[in-house]
C-alpha positions as CSV (number, residue, x, y, z in Angstrom):
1,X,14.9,30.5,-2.5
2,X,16.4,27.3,-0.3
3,X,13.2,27.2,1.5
4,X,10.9,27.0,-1.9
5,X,13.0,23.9,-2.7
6,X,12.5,22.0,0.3
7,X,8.7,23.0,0.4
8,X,8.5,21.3,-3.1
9,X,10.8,18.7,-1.8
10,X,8.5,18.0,0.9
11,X,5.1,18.0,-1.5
12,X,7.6,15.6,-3.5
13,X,7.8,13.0,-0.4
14,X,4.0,13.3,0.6
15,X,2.3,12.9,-2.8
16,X,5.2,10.6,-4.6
17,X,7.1,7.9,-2.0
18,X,3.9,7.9,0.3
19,X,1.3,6.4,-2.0
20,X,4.4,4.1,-3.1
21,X,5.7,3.4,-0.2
22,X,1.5,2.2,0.6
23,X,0.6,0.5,-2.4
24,X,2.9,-3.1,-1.6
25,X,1.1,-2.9,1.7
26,X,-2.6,-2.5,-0.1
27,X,-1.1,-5.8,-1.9
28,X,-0.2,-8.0,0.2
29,X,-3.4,-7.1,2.6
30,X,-5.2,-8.1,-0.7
31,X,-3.6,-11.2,-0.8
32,X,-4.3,-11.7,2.6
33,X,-8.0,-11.6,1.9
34,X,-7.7,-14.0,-0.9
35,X,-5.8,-16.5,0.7
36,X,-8.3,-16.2,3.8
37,X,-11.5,-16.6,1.2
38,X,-9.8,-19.6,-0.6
39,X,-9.3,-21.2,2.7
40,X,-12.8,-20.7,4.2
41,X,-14.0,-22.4,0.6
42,X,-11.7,-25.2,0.8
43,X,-12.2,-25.8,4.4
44,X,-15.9,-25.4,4.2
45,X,-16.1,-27.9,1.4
46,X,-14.8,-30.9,3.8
């Protein structure tokens, strides 16, 4: 019975705190890319 727990414990980890624990990281590589395209327009414009 303890071992059925942790297997749903474990499921609980993989499919809950990992795509959490990724999505700040998908932002800020997101910001990344906008701050990168704002400066190629500004710097391109001069």
């Amino acid at each position: 019975m303890l071992s059925v727990f942790f297997i749903f414990y474990l499921f609980y980890l993989i499919f809950i705190l990992f795509p959490l624990a990724s999505i700040p990281s998908n932002i800020n590589a997101a910001k990344k890319r906008l701050l990168a395209g704002n400066n190629r327009v500004i710097f391109g414009n001069n």
